[in-house]
N, C-alpha and C positions, 0 to 999 in steps of 0.2 A: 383453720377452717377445713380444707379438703386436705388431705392425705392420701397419699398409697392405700386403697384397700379401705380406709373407713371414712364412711359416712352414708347418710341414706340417698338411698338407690333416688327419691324421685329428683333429689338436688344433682345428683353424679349424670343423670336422663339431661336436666337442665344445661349444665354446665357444657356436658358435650354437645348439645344441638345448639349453646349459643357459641362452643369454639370452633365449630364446622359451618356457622353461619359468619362469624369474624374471617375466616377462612379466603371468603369469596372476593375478600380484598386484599388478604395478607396472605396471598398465596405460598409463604414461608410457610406455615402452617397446615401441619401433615392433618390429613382426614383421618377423623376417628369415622372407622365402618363398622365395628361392633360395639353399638349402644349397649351401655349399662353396665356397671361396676367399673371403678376406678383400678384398671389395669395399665400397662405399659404401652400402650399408643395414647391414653387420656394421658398420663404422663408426660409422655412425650411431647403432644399437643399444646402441654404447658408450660414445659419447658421452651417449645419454640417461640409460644404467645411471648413470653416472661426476656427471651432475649430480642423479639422484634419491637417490644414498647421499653425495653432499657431497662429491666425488673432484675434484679438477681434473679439465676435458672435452679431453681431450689425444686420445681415440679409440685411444692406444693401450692396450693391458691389461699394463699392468706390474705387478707382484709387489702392490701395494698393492690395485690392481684387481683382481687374480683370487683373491688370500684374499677381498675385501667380497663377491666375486660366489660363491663357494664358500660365504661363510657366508648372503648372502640365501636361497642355494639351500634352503639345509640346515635355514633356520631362517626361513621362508616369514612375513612379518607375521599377524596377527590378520584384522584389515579392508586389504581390499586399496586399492588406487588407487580415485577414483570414476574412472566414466565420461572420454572421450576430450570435450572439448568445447573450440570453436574460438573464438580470442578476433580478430574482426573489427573492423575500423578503429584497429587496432595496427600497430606495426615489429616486425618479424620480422628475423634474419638467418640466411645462408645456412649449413647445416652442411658443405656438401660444394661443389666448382665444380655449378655446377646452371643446367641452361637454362632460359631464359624462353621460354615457347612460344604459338602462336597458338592453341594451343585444347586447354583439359582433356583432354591425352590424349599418351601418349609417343610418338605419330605427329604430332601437331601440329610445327608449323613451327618451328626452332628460330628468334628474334627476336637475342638475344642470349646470351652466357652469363656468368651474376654467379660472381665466384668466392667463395672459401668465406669468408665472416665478412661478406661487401656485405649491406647492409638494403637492403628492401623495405619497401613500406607496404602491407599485406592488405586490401582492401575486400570481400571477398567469401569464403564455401567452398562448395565444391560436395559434399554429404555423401555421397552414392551412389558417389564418384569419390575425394575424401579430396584434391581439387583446391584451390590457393588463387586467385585473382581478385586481381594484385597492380600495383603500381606502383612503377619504382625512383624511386631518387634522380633521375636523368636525366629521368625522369617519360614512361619506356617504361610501355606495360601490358601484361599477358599473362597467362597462368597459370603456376602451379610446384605441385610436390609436396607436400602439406602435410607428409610423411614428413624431408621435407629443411629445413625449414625452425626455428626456434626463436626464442622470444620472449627479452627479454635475461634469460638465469638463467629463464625457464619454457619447457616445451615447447608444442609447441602444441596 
């Protein structure tokens, strides 16, 4: 069904204001802020949907993924998610290819770039920014998006 990059824009419009409206219960579930085109926060958004209702995290929304997402909609939990809260001096691994950067901020300097599923080790988040403070394997340090990243089987 959905894919990275293909399909029509008004169903990719659809999908995201219905996975930003699932959202508001399943606070696991990173906000997609720029509507339209399936890029790498819609991805991500479905990746997170796809491990909070128990789905293999494949990113894509196939027929299994868009009834569970049609029926969370429709049938919104009781008690929602708690709260967003960061779990520091943990391995995290990457949801998408994602840069390592010199400084909490998508202007910061690109150091390297981990591609998607390389671990990291978190020492720090920055909460104003939703920034992580990380270290690879290689034992580079930098910051990443805490949006991109996931604990194994938790978000972050």
């Amino acid at each position: 069904m959905f894919r990275y990059g293909q399909h029509a824009e008004a169903d990719i419009v659809f999908l995201q204001n219905t996975l930003n409206s699932v959202r508001r219960n399943y606070t696991s579930i990173r906000h997609i802020e720029s509507i339209g085109g399936f890029g790498s926060a819609t991805f991500g958004a479905v990746v997170d949907f796809q491990l909070r209702v128990g789905l293999p995290t494949t990113g894509i929304v196939n027929e299994e993924t868009w009834y569970r997402l049609m029926y969370v909609f429709e049938n919104p939990p009781q008690t929602p998610d708690p709260a967003f809260e960061p779990i520091v001096n943990a391995r995290y691994f990457t949801l998408v290819n994602l840069n390592l950067r010199s400084a909490p901020s998508m202007s910061g300097e690109s150091l390297a770039i981990k591609p998607q599923g390389a671990s990291v080790w978190v020492w720090y988040y920055i909460s104003n920014d939703s920034w992580f403070f990380v270290e690879t394997d290689e034992g580079q340090t930098g910051y990443m998006k805490a949006e991109f990243l996931m604990r194994e089987g938790i978000l972050p």
